[in-house]
C-alpha positions in Angstrom: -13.7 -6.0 -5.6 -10.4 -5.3 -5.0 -9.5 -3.7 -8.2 -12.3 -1.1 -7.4 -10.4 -0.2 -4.5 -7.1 0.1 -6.3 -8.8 2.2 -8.9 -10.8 4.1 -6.5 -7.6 4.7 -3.9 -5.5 5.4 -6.9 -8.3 7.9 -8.5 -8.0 10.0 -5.1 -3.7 9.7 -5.0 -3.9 11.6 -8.5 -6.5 14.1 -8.0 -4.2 15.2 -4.9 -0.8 14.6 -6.9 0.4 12.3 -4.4 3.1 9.6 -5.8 4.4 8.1 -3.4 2.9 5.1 -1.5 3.0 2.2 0.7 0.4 -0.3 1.0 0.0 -1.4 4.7 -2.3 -4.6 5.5 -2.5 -7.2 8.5 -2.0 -9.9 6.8 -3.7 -12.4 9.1 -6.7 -10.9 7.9 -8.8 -12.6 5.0 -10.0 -9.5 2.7 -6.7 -7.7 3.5 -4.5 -10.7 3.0 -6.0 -11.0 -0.7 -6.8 -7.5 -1.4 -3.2 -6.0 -0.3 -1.0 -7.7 -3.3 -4.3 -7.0 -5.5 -3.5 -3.5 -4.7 0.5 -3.6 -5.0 -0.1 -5.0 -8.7 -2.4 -2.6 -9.6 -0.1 0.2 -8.7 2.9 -1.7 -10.3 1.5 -1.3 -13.6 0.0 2.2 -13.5 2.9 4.3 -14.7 1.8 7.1 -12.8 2.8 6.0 -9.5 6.6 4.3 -8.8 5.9 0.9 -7.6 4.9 0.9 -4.1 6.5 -0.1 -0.8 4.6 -3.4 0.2 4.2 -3.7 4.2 2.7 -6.7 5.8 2.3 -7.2 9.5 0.6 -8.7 12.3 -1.3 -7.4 15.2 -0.1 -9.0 18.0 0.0 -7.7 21.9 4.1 -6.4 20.8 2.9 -4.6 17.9 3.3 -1.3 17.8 1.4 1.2 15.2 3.9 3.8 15.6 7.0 1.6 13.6 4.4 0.7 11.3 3.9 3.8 10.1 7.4 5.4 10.7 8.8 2.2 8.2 6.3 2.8 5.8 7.1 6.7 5.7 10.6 5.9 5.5 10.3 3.5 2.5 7.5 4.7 0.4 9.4 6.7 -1.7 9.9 4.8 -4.2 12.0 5.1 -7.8 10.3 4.0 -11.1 12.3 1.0 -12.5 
């Protein structure tokens, strides 16, 4: 299942020419906590896309949304090894 989302998210990131990404998932979650490093894999080996910034976190009452997303805009530019 997972790699159907990979191929599907990764399907829509070309057709827009987007290359940069960041793969966010709560990884407390069951699908998430499987599907996420699924996806980060996937993307790893596709050389159309540098590899992408992994971000893992944890809903909690102190977390906030707003960091989330500013660390993952701030890191998913990533470089091709």
């Amino acid at each position: 299942m997972s790699m159907i989302v990979s191929v599907s998210v990764r399907a829509l990131l070309k057709e827009y020419g987007w290359r940069h990404v960041a793969v966010i998932y709560d990884e407390q979650e069951v699908f998430y906590k499987n599907a996420g490093p699924s996806m980060i894999e996937d993307f790893k080996h596709d050389p159309d896309f540098p590899d992408p910034y992994e971000l893992k976190f944890n809903r909690t009452d102190n977390w906030l949304p707003e960091e989330t997303m500013e660390d993952a805009s701030a890191h998913a530019r990533g470089i091709r090894k």
